[in-house]
Each structure stands twice: as C-alpha cells, then as structure tokens.
N, C-alpha and C positions, 0 to 999 in steps of 0.2 A: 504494500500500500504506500501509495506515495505520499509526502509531508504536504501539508496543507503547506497554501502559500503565503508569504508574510506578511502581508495585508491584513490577512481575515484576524477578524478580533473574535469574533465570535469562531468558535470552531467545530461544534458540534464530534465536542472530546469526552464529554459529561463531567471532567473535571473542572471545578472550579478555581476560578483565579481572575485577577486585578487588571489585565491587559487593557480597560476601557480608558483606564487614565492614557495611554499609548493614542488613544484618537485626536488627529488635528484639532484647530479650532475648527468650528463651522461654518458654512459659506455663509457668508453674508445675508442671504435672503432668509437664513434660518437661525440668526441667530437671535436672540433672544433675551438677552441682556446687553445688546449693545447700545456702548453709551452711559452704563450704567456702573460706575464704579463698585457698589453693594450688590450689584445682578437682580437687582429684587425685579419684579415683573411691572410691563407696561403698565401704565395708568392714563396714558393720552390718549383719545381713542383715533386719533391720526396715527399712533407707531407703528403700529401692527401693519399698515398697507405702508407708510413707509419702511419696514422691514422685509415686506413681501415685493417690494421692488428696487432693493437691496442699498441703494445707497441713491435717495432721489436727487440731490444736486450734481451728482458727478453725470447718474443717467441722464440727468437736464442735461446739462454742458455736450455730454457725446453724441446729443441727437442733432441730426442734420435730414429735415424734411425735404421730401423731392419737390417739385415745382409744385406738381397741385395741390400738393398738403398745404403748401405753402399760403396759397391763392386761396383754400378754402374754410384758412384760418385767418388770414387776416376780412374775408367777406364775412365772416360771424362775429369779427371784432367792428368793422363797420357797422354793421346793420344792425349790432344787439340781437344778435339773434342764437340759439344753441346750437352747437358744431354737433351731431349727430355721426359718430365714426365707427363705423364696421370693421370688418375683418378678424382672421384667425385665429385663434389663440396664440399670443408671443408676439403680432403684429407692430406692436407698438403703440398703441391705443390709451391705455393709460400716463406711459409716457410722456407724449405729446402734450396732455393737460399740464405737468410738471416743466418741462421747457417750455411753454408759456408765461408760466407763471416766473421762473426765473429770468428770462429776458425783461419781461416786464415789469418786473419787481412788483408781484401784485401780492407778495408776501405766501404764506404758506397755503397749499392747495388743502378745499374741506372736500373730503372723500365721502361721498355717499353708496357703501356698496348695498347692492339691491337682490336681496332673494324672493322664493316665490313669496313668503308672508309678509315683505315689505308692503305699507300703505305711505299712503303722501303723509299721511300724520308725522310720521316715524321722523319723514326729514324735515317738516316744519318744527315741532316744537313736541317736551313733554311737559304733561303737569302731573305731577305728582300728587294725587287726591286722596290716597290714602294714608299719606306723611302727613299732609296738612290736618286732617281729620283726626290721627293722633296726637298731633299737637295742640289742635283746639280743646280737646277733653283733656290735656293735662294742663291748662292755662284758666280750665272753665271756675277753679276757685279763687280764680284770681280779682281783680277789683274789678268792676264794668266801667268805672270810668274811664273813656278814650277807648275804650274796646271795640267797639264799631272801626273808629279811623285804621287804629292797629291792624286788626284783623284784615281789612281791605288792603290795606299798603304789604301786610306780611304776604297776603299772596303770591307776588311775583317771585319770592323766597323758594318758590316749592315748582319755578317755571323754567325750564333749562330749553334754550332755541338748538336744532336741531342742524345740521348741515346746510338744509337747503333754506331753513330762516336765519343761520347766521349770515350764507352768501349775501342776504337779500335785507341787510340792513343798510340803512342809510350812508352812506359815505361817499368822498369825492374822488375813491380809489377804487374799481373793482374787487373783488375777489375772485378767485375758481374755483368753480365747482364740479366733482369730479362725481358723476352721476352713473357708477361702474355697472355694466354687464346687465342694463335695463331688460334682455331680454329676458333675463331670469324668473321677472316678478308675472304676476299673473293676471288675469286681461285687462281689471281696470286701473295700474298705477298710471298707463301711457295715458289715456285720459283721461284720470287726474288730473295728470300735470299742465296738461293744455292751459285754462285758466290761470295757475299761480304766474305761471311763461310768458304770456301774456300780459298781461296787468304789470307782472313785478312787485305783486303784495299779496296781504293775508292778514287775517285775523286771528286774535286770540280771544275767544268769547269771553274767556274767565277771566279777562282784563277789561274786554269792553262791557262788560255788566256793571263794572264798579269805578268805572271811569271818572265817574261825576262824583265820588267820593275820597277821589287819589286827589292830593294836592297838588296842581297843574297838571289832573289827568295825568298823571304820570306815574310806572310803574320800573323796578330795578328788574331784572330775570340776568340769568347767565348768560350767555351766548354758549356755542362749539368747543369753543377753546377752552370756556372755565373762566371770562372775561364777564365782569358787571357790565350791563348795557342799559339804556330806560330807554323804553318803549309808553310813548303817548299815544291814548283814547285806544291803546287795543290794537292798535294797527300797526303794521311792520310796513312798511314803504320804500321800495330802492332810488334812490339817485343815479346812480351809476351801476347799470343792468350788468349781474357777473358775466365774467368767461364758463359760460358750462359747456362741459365736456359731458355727453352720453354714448356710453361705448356698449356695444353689443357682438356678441362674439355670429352674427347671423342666425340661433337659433330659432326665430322666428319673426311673423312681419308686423310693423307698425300700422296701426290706422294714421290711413289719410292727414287727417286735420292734425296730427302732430309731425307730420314728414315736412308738412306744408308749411311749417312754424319752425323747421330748421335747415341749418346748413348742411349737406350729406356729406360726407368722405368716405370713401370707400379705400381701406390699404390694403395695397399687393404683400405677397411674398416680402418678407426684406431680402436685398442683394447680397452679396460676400461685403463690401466695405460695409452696408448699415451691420451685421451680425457681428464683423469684426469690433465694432466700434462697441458695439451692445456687451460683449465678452470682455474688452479691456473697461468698459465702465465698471462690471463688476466684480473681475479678477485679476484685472491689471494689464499692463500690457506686453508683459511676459508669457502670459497665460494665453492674449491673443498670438503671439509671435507662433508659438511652437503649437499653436491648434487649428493650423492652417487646413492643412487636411482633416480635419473632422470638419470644420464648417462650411469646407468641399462637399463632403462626403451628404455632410447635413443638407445641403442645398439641392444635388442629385437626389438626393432621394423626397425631399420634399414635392418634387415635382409632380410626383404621382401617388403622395401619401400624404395622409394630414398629420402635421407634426407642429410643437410648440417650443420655443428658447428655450422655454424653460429646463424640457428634456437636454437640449446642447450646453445647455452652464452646469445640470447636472452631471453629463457627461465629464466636462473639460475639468470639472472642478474632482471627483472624485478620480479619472485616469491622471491627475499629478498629484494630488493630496497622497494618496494611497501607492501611485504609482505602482501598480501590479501588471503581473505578467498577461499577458493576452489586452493587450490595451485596446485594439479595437473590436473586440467580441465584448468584451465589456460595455465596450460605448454603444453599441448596435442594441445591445439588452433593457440598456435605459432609454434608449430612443425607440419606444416602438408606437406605432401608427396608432394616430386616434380614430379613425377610422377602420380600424380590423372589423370584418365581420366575424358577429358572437358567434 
C-alpha cells in the first residue's frame, strides 16, 4: 500500500493526531476572522459579503469593464435609473457595484442579498415590536408624567433602516446598493420594488402615526451601518437617487414594468486578462503568474460547460497552498460543471 501523500491532513488512518495545526491560512474568501485581531466573529452585516468577495477594494481596483459595461453604467448613473446585470455565476456582477462605488467615492457599498423568503420589508426597514412591548411593561410603574411624549419619541429606538432604506436616505452623495441575485426571491419582490424605484421613498407607518406628537415630527432610528439618522413625519425621501446594482444569475424572467424601469447588462464569459486580473486580486500576482495554464485550461473548457471563478480560485488557491502531486487532476475535480446532468 502506498503512503498517502503529504498534503492530506486528514488521512483516513483511524489514528488520531494534531496535523490540523499543519493547514495554511485560509483563502481569503473564507476567512473569517479577518481583520480581527481577537478572531471573534463578524458583527457588521456588510463583512460576510465583503468576505465572500475576498478583498473588495483590491477586487474594485482590478476590475476593468469592457466598453459596454462601461456605457451601461454610466447610462444608469445618468438617468437615475437601476443597472439590472445578468450573467453567470463568477461573471462579475457583484463586483462591478464595488468599483463603482470606489471610483466614485460613494463610500461603502449596502449589500442586499435576496433569497426566496426575502420581502421588500426586509430591505426597507425593521421595527422591532416585541422589544418595544417589553419595554413598555417594565417602564408601566413608572410615573405617567411625560409618558405619552417619551413613549412616542422612544419608538424610533426599536427602528433599525434596512439596506435599501439606508440607500435611500437623504443626502447630496449617492450610495450603492447592491440588490444581489434578485432572481432568487419569489414572484412578488420584483414588483414590489417597482414603486419604492420609482418615487425614491417610503414610509414608516409607526413613525407616521405619531408624527404630530414627535417634537418637529421628528424621529432618531439606526440606519444599515449602526449610524443615528432622524427621519421626519415618517417618511424616508432621497435627494440623490442611489447606484443600484440588481444582479441575477438568469434563473428566471423579470416582468415587464420592472425591465422597463432599468438599465440591462448582460456579461459575457470573462476573457484570460479579466480572470487573470480576478486571480491576482485575490491571490496575488504570483499566484496569477504561475496559473496560466489552468485559467487556459478554465476558459476551454468553459466554452461548452457552465462553470464559476469561484471553482478556479478554489483550484489555484489549494494546487499551491497544498501543493500536491497530480496538480491538474486535482484542479479538474474542483472545477466541475454546473450544469452536469443529474
């Protein structure tokens, strides 16, 4: 029987033993305390997709859109209107909202990723009505003088704005909003959204009820970030319409009246220099240098397979981390078609 090879940490010996401390750091996309001197775990709800696209300023910096991307980013920054971007898993799609926002300095992109149970609620705003309701019965022996005002004003305490109501707060800056994988969610969030995209507002009932007893209509809530905001008479209103970005990986179609309400891109394939550039973003560019032929290899076969980066970083990242024998059987193993018939 021949000796496992030196790589494997795991080895299916049944003896027990310590080799895990032996494993590199983690790639970038997986790691999980980074940043974090204690390791303790995310608490921003931006990290995690900043984590899951490994290092978003450097990705910003190494993207270079082809002509039409180009054209059909800056027509949705014209017109105010949402860039609506398709294509294949790995495409580049999320990306693109990230190097926007860094050319333009529109400060840090608000991620709204979207599954089937996503509602519009989720990305406007929550209230929290069952904290609040605890809180009033432990306050209820308290004095009633000013309790009316209090109570009205404490509201917006218990009101935290969502992605798509922080995008859409007042300012003479945009924001982006990063409206991921819209096809995921289920038939009515696209039109939903029709209305909020339009107008560029929204209401929050539990603030407009008690308007007229806020002092200058006016109420504190969180924002996205964890930031104090006041919002007056209930209403969120934009000044300056965000950059949204809605990416869908094509598994399904849009109605009409929200296609008609935005700008379309559709991205191809990426070529051998964008995948290069994508590889030295997130493993440098030594790691691009000597992985020539696998992003060869990745691209041939691409052609007539559906496949994602993400499989080729996993590739490139574990045939050097590990560096084990049979290095392109290896890689061929991680890369396999998203489209195999079951």
């Amino acid at each position: 029987m021949s000796e496992p090879s030196e790589w494997l940490i795991y080895r299916g010996i049944g003896e027990p033993h310590d080799d895990v401390a032996q494993l590199p750091p983690p790639p970038p996309w997986r790691d999980f305390a980074a940043g974090r001197a204690d390791g303790t775990a995310e608490t921003d709800p931006g990290e995690s997709s900043d984590r899951r696209l490994g290092i978003p300023g450097r990705v910003a910096e190494e993207h270079r859109p082809g002509a039409e991307e180009l054209e059909m980013i800056n027509a949705a920054l014209y017109l105010r209107r949402p860039l609506l971007v398709t294509g294949d898993p790995g495409a580049g799609k999320s990306t693109l909202a990230h190097s926007v926002a860094r050319e333009l300095e529109f400060g840090k992109v608000l991620r709204w990723p979207v599954v089937s149970r996503t509602t519009l609620q989720d990305g406007l705003y929550h209230y929290d009505a069952i904290a609040r309701l605890q809180d009033v019965q432990i306050a209820s022996h308290a004095s009633a003088d000013g309790a009316a005002t209090d109570a009205a004003q404490s509201v917006g305490s218990y009101i935290r704005l969502g992605p798509l109501g922080t995008a859409l707060l007042p300012s003479d800056r945009p924001r982006v909003l990063l409206i991921d994988e819209l096809d995921k969610s289920d038939i009515d969030l696209p039109n939903d959204l029709l209305n909020v995209l339009e107008e560029g507002e929204f209401a929050i009932p539990e603030l407009e009820r008690i308007a007229d007893r806020l002092p200058g209509g006016e109420a504190d809530v969180l924002d996205h970030d964890g930031n104090k905001v006041r919002i007056k008479g209930g209403r969120v209103q934009c000044r300056a319409f965000p950059f949204v970005v809605l990416t869908s990986n094509g598994e399904r179609d849009f109605p009409a009246p929200l296609m008609r309400r935005c700008i379309h891109l559709e991205l191809g394939r990426p070529d051998h220099k964008r995948l290069a550039a994508f590889v030295k973003a997130h493993l440098g560019e030594e790691a691009a240098r000597s992985s020539e032929d696998l992003i060869t290899h990745f691209l041939e076969r691409s052609r007539s397979e559906l496949l994602a980066t993400d499989q080729l970083l996993n590739a490139i990242y574990l045939t050097q981390a590990a560096a084990p024998t049979g290095r392109d059987r290896l890689a061929d193993l991680l890369i396999q078609r998203l489209d195999r018939p079951r």
